[in-house]
N, C-alpha and C positions, 0 to 999 in steps of 0.2 A: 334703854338706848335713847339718847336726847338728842333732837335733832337742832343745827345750830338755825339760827335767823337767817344767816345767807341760804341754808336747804330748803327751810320754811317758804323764804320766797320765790327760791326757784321752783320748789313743787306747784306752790301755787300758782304761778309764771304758768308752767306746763299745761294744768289744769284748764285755769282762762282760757288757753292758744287751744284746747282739742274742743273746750264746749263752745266757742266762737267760731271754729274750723264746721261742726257738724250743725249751730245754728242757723247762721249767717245765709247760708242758699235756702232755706226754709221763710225768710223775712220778707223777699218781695211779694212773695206767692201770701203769707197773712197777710200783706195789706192788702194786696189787691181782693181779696174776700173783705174785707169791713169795708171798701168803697163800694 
């Protein structure tokens, strides 16, 4: 089963948006530990 370029990018689309959704609120709290 081959998946085309346009699914490729949407997978990865999706991917980005759930590990940006669950990083993002974690980011102010590391910096404020290294200042």
């Amino acid at each position: 089963m081959k998946l085309t370029l346009i699914e490729k990018l949407l997978g990865t689309l999706l991917v980005v948006t759930i590990v940006m959704t669950i990083v993002i609120p974690f980011i102010p709290d590391f910096f404020l530990h290294l200042v």
